[in-house]
N, C-alpha and C positions, 0 to 999 in steps of 0.2 A: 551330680551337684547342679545342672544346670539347667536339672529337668525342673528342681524347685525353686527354681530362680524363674522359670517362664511360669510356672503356677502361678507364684507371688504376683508377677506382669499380667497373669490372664483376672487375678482377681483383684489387683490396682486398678487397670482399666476397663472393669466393670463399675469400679466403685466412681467414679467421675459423671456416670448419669444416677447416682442415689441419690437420696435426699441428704441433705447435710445434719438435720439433728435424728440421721439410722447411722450414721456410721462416721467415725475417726476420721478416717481418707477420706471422704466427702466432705467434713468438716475441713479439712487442710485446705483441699480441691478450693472449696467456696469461699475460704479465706485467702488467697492466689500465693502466688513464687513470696514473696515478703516472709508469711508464718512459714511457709515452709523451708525457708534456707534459714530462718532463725530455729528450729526444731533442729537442723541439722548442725548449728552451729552450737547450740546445747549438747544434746547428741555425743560432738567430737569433744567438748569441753569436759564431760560426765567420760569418754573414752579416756582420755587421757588421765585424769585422776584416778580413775580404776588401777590403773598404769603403773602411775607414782605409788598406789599402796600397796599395788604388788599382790593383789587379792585377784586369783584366777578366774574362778566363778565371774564375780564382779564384771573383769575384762569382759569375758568373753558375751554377759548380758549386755553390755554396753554399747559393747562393737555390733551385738546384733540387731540394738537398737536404730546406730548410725547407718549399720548397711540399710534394714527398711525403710528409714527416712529416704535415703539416699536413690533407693528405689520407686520414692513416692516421687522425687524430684526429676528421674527420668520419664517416669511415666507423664510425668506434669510439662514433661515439653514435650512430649512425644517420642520419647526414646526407649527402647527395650536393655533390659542386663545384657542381651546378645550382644548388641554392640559394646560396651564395654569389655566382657570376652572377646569379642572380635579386636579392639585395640590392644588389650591385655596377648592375645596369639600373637598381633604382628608385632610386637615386643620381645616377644619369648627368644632368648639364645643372645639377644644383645645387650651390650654392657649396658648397663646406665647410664656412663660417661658416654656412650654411644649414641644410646638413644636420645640421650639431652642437647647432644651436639649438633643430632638432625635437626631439631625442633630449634634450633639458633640460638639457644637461651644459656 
């Protein structure tokens, strides 16, 4: 799984020196963090109604829509999906209520 997850990162950040009217993610890039956390915040909006209808398919486009946004937005500050794997690992085996307790919140 995570080998398409760095694919996805090697051809985000390629798309950051394109020109913006070749490509989508160059269009986001060029429009800065603003369009793109609004993309994400439709995204999880269209997630969640999928959701509520209970239409599987639907879900599961949706969610793949949010995770690539989501991935446009790591790439957009400089982040790979590794690190999120990597916070997602030092998680693994602890409660929730555990994990939320470190974090002070």
């Amino acid at each position: 799984m995570s080998d398409l997850l760095a694919r996805l990162a090697e051809v985000l950040e390629a798309r950051k020196g394109a020109d913006p009217d070749s490509s989508y993610v160059a269009r986001l890039y060029d429009k800065g963090l603003d369009a793109i956390l609004k993309k994400i915040g439709e995204e999880a909006t269209e997630t969640v109604m999928a959701a509520k209808d209970g239409e599987r398919e639907k879900l599961v486009y949706e969610i793949a829509d949010l995770w690539f946004h989501s991935l446009v937005l790591l790439a957009h500050q400089g982040l790979k999906p590794q690190d999120v794997l990597d916070e997602l690992d030092r998680r693994f085996g602890l409660s929730g209520l555990e994990e939320k307790a470190r974090r002070g919140k």
